[in-house]
DRENKE-411770 format. One record per residue: y negated, x, z of N, C-alpha, C in turn. Coordinates in steps of 0.1 Angstrom, whole numbers, plus 5000, padded with zeros to 4 digits. Each point is the difference from the previous one (the first is absolute). Example, Ala and Ser with C-alpha at 12.3 -4.5 7.8 and 13.67 -1.06 7.14 Angstrom:
# DRENKE-411770
505751325078498849915000498850095000498949964993498950095000498949925008
# end
This chain:
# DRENKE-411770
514149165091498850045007498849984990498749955003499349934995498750144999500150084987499050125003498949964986498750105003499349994993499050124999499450054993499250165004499050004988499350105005498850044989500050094990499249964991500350064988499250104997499750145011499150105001500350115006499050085005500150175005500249925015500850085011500049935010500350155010499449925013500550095005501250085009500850045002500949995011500550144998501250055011500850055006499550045016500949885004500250025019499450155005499349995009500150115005499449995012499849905009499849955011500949925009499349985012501349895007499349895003500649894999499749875000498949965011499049974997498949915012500649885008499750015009500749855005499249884998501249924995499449844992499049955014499149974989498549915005499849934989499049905007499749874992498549974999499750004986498249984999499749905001498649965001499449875000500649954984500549914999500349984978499149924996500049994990498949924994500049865000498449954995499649855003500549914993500850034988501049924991501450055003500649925011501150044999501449924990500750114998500749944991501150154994500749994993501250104999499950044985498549974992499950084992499050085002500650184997499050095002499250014986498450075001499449994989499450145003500450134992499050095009498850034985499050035010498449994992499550105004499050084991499650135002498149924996499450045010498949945000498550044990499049885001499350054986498750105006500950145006498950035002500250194987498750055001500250164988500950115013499849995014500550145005499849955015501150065005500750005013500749845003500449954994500749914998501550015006500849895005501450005007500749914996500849954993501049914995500149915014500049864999500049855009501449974994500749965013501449894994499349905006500849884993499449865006501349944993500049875008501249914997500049844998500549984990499549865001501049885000500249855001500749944998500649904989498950064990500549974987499550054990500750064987499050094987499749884991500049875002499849914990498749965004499349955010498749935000498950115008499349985005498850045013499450114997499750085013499250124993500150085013500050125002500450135008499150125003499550015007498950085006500050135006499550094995500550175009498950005009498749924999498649975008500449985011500450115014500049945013501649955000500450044992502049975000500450094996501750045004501050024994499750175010501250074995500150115005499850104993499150105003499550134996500850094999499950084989501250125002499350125001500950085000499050135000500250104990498949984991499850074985500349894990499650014989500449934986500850124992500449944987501150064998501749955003500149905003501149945006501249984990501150035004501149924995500749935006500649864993501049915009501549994998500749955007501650044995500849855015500249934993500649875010501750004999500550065007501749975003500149985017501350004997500749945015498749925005499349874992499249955014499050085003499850114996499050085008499050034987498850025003498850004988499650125004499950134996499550144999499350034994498650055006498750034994500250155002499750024983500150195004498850054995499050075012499050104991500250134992499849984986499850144991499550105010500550114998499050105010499250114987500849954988499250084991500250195003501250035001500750125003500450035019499149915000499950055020501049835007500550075017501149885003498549895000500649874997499549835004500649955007499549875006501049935008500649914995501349915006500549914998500249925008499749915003500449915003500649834999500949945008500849924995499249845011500749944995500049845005500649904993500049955016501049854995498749875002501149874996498449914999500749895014499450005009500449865013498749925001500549874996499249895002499250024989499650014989499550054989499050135001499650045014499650155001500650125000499750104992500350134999500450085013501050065004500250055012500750164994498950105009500450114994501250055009501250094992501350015007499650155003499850114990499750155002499050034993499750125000499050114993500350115002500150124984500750105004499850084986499550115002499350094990501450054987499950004993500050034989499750114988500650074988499850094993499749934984499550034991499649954989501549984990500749914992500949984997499549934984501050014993500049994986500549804996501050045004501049874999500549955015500349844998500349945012500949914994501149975011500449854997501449975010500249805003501150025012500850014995501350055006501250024998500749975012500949924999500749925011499049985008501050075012498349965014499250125000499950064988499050115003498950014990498850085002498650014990500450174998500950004986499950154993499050054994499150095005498950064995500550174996499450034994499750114987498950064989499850155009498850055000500350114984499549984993500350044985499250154998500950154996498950074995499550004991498950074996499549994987499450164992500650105008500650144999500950034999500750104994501250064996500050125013500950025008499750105009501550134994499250135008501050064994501150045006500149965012501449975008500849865000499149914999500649855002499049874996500349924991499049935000500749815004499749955010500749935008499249895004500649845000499449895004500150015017499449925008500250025014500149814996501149955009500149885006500149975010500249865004499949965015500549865001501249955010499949904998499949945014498949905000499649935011501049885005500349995009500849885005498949865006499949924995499549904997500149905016501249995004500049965013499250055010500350165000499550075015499050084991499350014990498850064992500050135008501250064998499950175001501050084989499750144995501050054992501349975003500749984994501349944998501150204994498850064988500850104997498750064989499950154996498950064993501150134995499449994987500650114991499550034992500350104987499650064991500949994985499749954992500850034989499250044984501250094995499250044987499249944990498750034996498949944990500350034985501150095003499950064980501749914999500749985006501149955001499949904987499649885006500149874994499550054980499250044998499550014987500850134992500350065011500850154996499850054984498350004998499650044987498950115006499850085010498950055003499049955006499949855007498849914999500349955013499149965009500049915007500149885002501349925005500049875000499049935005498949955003499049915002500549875000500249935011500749885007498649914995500149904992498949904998500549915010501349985011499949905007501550025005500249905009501750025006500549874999501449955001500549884997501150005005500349935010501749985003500349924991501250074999501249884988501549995005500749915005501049985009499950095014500250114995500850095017499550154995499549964984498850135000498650014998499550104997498650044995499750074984499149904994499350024988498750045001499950154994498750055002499950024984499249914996499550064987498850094998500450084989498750115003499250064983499550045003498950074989500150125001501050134994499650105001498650084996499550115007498750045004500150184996499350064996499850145000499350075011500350095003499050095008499049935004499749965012498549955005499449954988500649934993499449874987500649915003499749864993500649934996500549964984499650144992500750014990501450005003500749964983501350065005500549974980501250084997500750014991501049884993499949915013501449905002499549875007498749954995499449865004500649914990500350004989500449874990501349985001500550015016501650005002499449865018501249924999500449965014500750075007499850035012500450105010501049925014501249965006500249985015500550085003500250075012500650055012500949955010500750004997501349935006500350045018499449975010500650085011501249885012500650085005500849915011499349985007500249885012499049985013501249975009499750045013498750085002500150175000501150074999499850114998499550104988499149854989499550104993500250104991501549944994500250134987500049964988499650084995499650004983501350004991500449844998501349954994500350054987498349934993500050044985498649994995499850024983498649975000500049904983499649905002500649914989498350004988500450004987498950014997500449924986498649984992499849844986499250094995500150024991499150024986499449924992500349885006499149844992498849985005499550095014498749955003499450145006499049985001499150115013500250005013499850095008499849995013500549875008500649925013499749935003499349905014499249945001499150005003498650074998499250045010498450065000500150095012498850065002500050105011499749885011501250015015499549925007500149884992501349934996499849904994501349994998501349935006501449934998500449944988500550034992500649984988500949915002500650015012501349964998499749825008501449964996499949825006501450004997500749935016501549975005500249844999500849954990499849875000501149955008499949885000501549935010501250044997501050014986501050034999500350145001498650115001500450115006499250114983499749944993499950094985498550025007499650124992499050035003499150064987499149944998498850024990498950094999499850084993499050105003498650034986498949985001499150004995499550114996499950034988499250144998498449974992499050055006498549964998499650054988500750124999499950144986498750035001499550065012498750054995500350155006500650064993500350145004498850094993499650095007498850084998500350154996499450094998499750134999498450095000499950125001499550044997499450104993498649984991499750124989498950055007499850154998498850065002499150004985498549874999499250014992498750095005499850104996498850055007500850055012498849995007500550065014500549845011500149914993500649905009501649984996500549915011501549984996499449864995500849924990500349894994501049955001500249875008501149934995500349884989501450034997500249914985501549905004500349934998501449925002500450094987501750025010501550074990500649885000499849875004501649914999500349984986500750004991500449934988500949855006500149985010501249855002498649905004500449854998499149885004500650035015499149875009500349995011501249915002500949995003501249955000500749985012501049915000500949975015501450024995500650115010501450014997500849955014501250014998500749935011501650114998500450015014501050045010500849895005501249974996500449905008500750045013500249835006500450075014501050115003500350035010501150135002499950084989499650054986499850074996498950165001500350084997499050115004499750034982499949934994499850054984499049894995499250054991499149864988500749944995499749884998500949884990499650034989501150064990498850024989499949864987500749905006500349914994498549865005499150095013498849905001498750034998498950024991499250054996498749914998498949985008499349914999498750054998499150004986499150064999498949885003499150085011499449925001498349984995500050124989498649964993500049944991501749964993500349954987499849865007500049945008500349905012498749955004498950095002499049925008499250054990499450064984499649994997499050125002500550145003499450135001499449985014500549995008499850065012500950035008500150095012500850085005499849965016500950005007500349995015499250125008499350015010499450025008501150025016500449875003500749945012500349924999501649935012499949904998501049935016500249924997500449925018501349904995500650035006501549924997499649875012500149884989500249865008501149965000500950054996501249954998500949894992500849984991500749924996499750124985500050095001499650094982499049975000498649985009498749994999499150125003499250044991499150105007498649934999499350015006498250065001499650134999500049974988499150154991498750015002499450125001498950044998499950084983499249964997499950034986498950054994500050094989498450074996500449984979498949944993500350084987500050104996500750024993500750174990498750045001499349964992498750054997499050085008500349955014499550055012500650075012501150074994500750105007500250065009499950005009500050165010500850015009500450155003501050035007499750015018498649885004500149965013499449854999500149944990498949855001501049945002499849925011500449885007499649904990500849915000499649854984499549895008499449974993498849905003500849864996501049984994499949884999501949985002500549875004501549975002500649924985501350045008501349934990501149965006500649944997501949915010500150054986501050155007501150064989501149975009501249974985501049905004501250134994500550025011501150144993501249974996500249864997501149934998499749964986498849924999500149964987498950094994500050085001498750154993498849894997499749965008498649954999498650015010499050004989498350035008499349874996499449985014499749895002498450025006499150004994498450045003499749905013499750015013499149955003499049945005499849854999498549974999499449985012498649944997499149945019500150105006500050174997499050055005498350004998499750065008498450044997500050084982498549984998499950074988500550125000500550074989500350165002498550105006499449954997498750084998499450015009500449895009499549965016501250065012501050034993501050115010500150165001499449985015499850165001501750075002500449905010502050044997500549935007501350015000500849905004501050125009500349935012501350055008501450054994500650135001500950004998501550035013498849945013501350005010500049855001500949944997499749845001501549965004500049865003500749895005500649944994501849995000500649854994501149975011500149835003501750035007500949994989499750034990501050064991501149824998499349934994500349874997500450004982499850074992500349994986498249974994498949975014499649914995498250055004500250055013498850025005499650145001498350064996499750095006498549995007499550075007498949975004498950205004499050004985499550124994498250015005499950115006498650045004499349994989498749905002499350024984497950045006499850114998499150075003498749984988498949935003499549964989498250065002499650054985499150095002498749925007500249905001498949945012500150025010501050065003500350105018501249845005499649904994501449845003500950095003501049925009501450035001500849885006501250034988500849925000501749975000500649955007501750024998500249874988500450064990500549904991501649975002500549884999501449934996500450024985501250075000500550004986501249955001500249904990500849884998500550074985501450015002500850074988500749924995500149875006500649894985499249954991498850035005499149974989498950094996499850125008499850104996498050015000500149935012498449965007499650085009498850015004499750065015498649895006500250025008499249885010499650065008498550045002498950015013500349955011500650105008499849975014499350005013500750085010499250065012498850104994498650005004499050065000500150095009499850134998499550125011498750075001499249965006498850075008499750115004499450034993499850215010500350144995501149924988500350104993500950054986500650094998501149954989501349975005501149974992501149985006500950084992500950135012501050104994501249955003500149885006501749995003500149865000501049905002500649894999501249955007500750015013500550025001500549885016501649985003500449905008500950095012500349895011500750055008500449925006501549975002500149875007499849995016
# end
């Protein structure tokens, strides 16, 4: 099954019944790539899908096109075929809604309210979401899940499982993201203190081992070679073809001091940013694969990144120098998890001219191709081609009207 999802706060847990499928006017470029754009305006603004029929040439217009959503704040998530726009509600339910693409226009299938959720991701034919606390309660302190069935886009099953479980140090597991791996679920996490995001035990890698779909907490596997892995809202992990699975740690683990009467934050990591690996069928670290990757690209550290496949990633990347435990990287790399290699880059825009680049983006996962939102402080917008044998990106489709938060296909 051909899935893909976003790398953000999103929203969900079902709590509605399905609308009955209707079909909108679609937009004036038809075509089965969706682009969604959040427009250039300061306030009351609504995220536009639009679709086009190629990311390599022309140019794309939210002016009088494409489909309006309702609110900005959006996240996207493409499995089974189906492309799901979910509004943040920012503590309160958002909607969701789904569509498929006929004749290259968007055709909406449901719409159906929603609860604020932490982590997302598919699993078989379902969208497992999980709503994270970030209080210690004194009876129970407990994840709520949900898993959506993807065919008939209604709860499939909703539960509760323990938050102090997985870290079982006093701390809350904090899920940076969910990952199916064969017939289970990888939640790696960041333990958390009391309504902080301090914590005792950041300069450690964290997974959570559960069955699917019933959801039990197998085991909790953990590395002392790196930090955290992944980012808040941000997938660490990458399932390659033979089944081994790679996981990135960013190391920008934080804390806080009281200077004065403010809190200050300082980085605790002592580890570089690094890639370790799990081989297939195993539930343990390899401790035999260790890939550091600042020694490698030259002091900089992973941000994100997008599996193209053949041991290829599309990294998002930031220098050491420039650290932070929310900055999105401004500039790419074809990291090669096979042969521990970083590979810079080029034929982007100047750095200085990029306001940001996408990190919900597009590959058919060829060894070879990616295709990266590139947001440029002239208000330009543009889908770049990244070419990983040679380690290029190429100006594509133009977008009009606004920026671009997603990248994404549907056959």
């Amino acid at each position: 099954m051909k899935t893909t999802f976003s790398k953000a706060i999103a929203a969900v847990a079902i709590t509605a019944t399905l609308a009955s499928c209707s079909k909108d006017d679609g937009p004036k470029n038809p075509g089965n790539f969706i682009l969604a754009v959040t427009p250039a305006a300061s306030t009351g603004v609504a995220d536009y899908l639009v679709t086009a029929g190629s990311l390599d040439t022309g140019k794309v217009s939210i002016i009088g096109n494409g489909l309006e959503q309702d609110g900005t704040y959006r996240y996207y998530l493409t499995t089974n075929n189906k492309f799901y726009s979910m509004l943040y509600g920012q503590g309160n339910p958002g909607a969701v809604t789904a569509y498929s693409i006929q004749q290259g226009s968007l055709v909406k299938l449901t719409n159906f309210q929603t609860e604020t959720v932490q982590a997302f991701a598919p699993v078989n034919n379902d969208i497992l979401l999980t709503k994270v606390p970030r209080s210690i309660g004194a009876d129970s302190t407990v994840y709520t899940y949900y898993q959506v069935n993807t065919s008939t886009n209604t709860i499939g099953k909703r539960g509760t499982l323990d938050a102090l479980a997985p870290a079982n140090n006093g701390e809350i597991a904090h899920f940076s993201w969910l990952q199916q791996v064969g017939n289970k679920v990888f939640a790696p996490f960041f333990p958390i203190k009391n309504n902080s995001f301090d914590s005792d035990f950041h300069d450690q890698a964290w997974i959570a081992v559960y069955s699917y779909p019933d959801m039990k907490l197998e085991k909790t596997i953990k590395d002392d070679r790196t930090s955290f892995i992944g980012r808040y809202f941000v997938n660490g992990l990458g399932v390659v073809e033979n089944g081994d699975v790679y996981a990135f740690s960013s190391s920008v683990s934080t804390t806080s001091d009281l200077v004065g009467y403010k809190n200050v934050k300082r980085f605790t990591d002592t580890k570089p940013s690094a890639i370790t690996r799990i081989k297939a069928g195993s539930t343990e670290f390899d401790k035999s694969y260790y890939f550091d990757f600042e020694a490698k690209s030259g002091n900089y550290y992973i941000t994100n990144w997008l599996y193209i496949g053949g041991g290829k990633f599309v990294a998002h990347i930031q220098p050491k120098a420039k650290k932070g435990a929310y900055t999105a990287g401004s500039e790419l790399a074809i990291v090669d998890v096979n042969a521990q290699s970083v590979t810079k880059v080029t034929g982007l825009p100047k750095l200085e001219d990029i306001s940001g680049l996408t990190t919900n983006n597009y590959t058919p996962k060829d060894g070879r191709t990616a295709y990266i939102g590139v947001n440029l402080a002239n208000t330009k917008c543009y889908v770049y081609k990244i070419d990983a044998s040679t380690a290029t990106a190429t100006q594509g489709v133009e977008v009009i009207g606004g920026k671009i938060t997603a990248v994404q296909h549907l056959d």
